[in-house]
C-alpha positions as CSV (number, residue, x, y, z in Angstrom):
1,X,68.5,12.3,53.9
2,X,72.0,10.8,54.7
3,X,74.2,13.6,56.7
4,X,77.7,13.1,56.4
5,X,78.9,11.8,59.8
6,X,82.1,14.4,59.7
7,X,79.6,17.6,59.3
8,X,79.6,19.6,62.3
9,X,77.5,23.1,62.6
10,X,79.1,26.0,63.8
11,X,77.0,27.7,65.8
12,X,77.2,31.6,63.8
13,X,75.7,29.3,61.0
14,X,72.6,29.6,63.6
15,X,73.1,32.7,65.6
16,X,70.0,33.6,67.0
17,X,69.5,30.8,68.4
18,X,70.2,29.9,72.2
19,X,72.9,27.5,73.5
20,X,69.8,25.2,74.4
21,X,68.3,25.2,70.8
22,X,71.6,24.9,69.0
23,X,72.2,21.7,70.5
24,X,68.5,20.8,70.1
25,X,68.4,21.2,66.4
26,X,71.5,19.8,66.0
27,X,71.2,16.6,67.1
28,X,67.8,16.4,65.8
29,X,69.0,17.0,62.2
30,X,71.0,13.6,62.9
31,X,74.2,16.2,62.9
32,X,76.7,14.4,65.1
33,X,79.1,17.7,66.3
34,X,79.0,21.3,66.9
35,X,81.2,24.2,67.3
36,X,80.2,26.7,70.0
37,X,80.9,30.5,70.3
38,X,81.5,32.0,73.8
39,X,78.7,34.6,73.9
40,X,76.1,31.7,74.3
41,X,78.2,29.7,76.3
42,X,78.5,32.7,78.7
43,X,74.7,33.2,79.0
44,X,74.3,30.2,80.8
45,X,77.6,29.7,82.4
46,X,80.5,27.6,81.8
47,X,79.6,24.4,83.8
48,X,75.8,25.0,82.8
49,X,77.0,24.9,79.2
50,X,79.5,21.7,79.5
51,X,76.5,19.5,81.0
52,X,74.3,20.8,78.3
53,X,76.7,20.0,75.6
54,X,77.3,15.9,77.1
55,X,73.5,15.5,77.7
56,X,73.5,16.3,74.1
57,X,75.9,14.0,73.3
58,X,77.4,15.8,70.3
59,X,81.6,16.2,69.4
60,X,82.7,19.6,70.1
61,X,84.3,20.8,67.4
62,X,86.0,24.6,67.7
63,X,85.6,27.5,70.3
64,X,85.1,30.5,68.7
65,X,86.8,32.9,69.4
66,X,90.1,34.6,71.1
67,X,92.5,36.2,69.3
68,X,92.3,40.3,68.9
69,X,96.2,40.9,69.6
70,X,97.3,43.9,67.7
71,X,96.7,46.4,70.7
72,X,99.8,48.7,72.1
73,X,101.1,47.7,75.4
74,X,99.4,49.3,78.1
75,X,95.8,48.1,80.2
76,X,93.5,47.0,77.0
77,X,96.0,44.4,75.8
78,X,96.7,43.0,79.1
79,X,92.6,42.2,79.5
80,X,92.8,41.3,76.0
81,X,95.2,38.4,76.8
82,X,93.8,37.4,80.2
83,X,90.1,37.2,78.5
84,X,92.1,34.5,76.1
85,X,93.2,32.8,79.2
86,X,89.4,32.5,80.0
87,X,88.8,31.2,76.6
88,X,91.2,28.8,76.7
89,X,89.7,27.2,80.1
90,X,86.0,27.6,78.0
91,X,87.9,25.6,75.2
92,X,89.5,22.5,77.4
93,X,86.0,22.3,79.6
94,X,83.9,21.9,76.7
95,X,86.3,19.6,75.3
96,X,86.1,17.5,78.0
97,X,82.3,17.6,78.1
98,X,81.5,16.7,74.2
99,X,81.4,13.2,73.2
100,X,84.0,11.1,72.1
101,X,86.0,12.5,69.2
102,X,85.8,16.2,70.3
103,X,88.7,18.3,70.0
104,X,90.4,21.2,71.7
105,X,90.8,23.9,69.5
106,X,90.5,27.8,70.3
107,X,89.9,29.8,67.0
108,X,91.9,33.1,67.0
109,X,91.0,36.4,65.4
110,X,94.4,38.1,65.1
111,X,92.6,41.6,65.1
112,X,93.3,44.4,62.8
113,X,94.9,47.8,62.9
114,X,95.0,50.1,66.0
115,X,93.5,53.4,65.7
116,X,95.3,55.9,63.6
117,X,97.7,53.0,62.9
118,X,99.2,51.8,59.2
119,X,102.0,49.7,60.9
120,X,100.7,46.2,59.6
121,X,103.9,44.6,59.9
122,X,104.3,45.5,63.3
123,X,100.3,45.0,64.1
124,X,101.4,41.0,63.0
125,X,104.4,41.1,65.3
126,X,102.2,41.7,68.1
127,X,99.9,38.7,67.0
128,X,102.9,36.7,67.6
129,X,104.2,38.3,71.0
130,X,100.6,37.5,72.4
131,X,100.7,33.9,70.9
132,X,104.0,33.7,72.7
133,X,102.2,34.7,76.1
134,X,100.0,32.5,75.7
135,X,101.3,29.4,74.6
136,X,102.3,27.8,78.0
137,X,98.7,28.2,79.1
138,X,97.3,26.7,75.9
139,X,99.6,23.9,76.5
140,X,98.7,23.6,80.1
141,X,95.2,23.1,79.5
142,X,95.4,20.5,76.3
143,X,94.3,23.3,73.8
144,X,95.4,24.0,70.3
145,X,95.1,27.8,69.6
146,X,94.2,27.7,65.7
147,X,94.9,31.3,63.7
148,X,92.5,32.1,61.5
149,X,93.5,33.5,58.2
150,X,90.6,36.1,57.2
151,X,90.2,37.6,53.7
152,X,92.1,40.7,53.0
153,X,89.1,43.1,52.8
154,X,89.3,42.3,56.8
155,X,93.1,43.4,57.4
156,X,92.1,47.5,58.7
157,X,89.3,46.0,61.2
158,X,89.5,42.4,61.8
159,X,92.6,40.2,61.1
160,X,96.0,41.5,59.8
161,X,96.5,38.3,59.3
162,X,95.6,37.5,55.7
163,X,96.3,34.3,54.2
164,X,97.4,30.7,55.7
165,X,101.1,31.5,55.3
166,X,101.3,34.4,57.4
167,X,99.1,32.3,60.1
168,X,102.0,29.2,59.2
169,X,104.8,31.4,59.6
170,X,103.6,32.8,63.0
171,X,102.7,29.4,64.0
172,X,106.1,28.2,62.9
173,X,107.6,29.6,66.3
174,X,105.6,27.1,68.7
175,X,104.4,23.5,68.7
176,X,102.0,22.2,66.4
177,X,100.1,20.4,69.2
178,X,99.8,24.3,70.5
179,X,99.3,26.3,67.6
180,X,98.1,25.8,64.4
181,X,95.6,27.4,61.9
182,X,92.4,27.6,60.7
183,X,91.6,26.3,57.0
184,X,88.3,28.6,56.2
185,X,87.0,28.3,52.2
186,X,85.3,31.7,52.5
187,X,88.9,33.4,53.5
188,X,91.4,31.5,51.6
189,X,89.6,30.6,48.1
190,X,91.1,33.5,46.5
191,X,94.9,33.2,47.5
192,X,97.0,31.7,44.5
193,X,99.3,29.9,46.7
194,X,96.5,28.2,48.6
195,X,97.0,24.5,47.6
196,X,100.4,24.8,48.2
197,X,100.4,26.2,51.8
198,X,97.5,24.0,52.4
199,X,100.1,21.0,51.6
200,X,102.6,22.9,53.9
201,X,99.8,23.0,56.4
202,X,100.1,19.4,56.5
203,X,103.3,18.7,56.7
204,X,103.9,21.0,60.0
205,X,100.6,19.1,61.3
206,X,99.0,22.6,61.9
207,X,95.0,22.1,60.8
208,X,93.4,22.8,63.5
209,X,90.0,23.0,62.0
210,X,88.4,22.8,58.1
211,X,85.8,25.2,57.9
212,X,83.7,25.5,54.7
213,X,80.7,27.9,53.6
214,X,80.4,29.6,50.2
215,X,81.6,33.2,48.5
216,X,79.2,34.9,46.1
217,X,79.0,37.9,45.1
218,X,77.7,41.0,44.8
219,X,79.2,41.1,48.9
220,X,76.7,42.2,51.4
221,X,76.4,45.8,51.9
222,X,78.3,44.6,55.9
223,X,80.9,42.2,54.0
224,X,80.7,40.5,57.5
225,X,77.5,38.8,56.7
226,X,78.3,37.9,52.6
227,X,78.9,33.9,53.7
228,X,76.4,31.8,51.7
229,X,75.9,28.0,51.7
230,X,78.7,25.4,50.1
231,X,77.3,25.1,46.6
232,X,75.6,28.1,46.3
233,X,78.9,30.8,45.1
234,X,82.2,30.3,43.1
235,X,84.3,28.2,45.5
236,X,85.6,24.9,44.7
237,X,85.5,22.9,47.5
238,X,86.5,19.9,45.2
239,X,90.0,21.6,44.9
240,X,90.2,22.5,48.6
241,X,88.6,19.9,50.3
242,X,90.8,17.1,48.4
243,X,93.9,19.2,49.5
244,X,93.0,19.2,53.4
245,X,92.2,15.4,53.3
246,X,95.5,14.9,51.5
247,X,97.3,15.9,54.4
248,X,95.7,13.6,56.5
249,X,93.0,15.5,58.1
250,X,90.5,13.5,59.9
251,X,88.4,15.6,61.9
252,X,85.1,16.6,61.7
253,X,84.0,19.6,58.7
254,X,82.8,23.1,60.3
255,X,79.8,24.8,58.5
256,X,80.0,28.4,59.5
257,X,77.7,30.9,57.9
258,X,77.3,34.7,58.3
259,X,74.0,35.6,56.5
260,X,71.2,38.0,57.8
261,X,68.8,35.8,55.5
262,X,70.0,32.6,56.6
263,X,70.0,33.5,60.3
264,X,66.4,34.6,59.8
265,X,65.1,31.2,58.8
266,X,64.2,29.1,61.4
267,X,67.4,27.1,62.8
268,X,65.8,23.8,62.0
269,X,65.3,24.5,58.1
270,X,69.1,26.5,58.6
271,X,70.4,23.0,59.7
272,X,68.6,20.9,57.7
273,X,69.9,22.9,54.5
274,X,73.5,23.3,55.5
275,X,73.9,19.4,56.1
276,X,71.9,18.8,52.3
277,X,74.3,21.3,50.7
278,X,77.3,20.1,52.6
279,X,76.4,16.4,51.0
280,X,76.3,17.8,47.5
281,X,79.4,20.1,47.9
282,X,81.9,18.4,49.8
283,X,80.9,15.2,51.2
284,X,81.8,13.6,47.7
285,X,85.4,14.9,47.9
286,X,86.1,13.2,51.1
287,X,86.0,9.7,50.3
């Protein structure tokens, strides 16, 4: 099997595995990049995890994930913000670490609604205020912070931010080299203005990242865990992918999969499927 050079696995795709055996499995699929998450980074440490990413001499991808802005003022936010000030060091160390190609990019989880709130609007204002806050430091370090749209079903207890134009318009208010946004297939399928803002994407030079996996329903009873592989639900990544490579985008493809069924396979058959299925459904649209 041929696996596409720009194919990267994020590593929720295969979350029970450990920092070590992600990378393992990986490379050993012929997979040439990863994304990491900062759970299994932090199990080993941050300088334990940067050697074991350039021994394994994959790109790094994404670091997943800040973000969770929408508290009030008061204690929570401010460790809220200073943990994303850790994340942001995690992001540039790794960075530095991954072989040649690897790129700097923070994925952000706006957050959703405060308890006992219903003020959306102003629960995306305070996205914005803690981008603001933490722009200078992303900027320091060489990091682009990428909001990530998530599907509206998300907005109460996940991301008020809902579609790639609300991430472009809060985005809109710093530099692209600092902020930008995450282009996800499993959040943004659904949005009729997607190729458009997708275009507009471009043109403001804000993908960050392309992340692909596949929407098919009926949802998980968790809709958390209701991500499937690319060719195996409704989305067409011809459509999408064509769009982001339009613009210009270059950079290696994230696969990232939340599935209780696909996390209890073994990772090696979880990476050896995800780069078979990422041939079939998008690798054709990229050339």
């Amino acid at each position: 099997m041929t696996v596409d050079p720009r194919l990267s696995i994020n590593q929720a795709t295969i979350k029970h595995a450990d920092l070590e055996t992600a990378l393992r499995v990986t490379a050993d699929a012929g997979i040439q990049a990863i994304g990491l998450w900062r759970e299994p980074v932090n199990e080993v440490g941050l300088d334990v995890a940067a050697k074991m990413l350039a021994d394994s001499g994959l790109r790094f991808t994404t670091h997943c994930r800040g973000g969770f802005f929408t508290l009030p003022e008061g204690p929570e936010r401010v460790a809220a913000l200073d943990d994303n000030r850790r994340a942001i060091e995690e992001t540039a160390t790794l960075a530095a670490a991954g072989a040649e190609g690897s790129t700097a990019v923070l994925v952000l989880v706006a957050g959703g609604l405060p308890a006992g709130s219903r003020d959306l609007i102003g629960a995306r204002e305070r996205v914005r205020d803690a981008i603001g806050a933490l722009a200078d430091d992303a900027k320091a370090a060489g990091v682009t912070l990428a909001i990530e749209p998530l599907h509206p079903m998300y907005a109460s207890d996940r991301a008020v931010v809902s579609t790639l134009g609300q991430a472009l318009d809060i985005a809109a208010d710093f530099d692209s080299s600092v902020v930008g946004a995450a282009v996800d297939t499993f959040h943004i399928w659904w949005d009729p203005q997607v190729l458009e803002q997708i275009a507009r994407a471009g043109r403001e030079g804000r993908i960050a990242t392309y992340q692909v996996c596949d929407w098919k329903t009926p949802l998980a009873a968790d809709v958390l865990l209701s991500r499937h592989y690319t060719g195996d639900g409704v989305i067409d990544f011809g459509s999408l992918t064509q769009a982001v490579i339009a613009t210009g985008y270059d950079r290696d493809i994230e696969v990232e999969i939340f599935n209780a069924d696909i996390w209890a396979d073994a990772p090696e058959n979880v990476v050896r499927r995800t780069a078979e299925t990422f041939g079939d459904a998008v690798s054709r649209h990229l050339r």
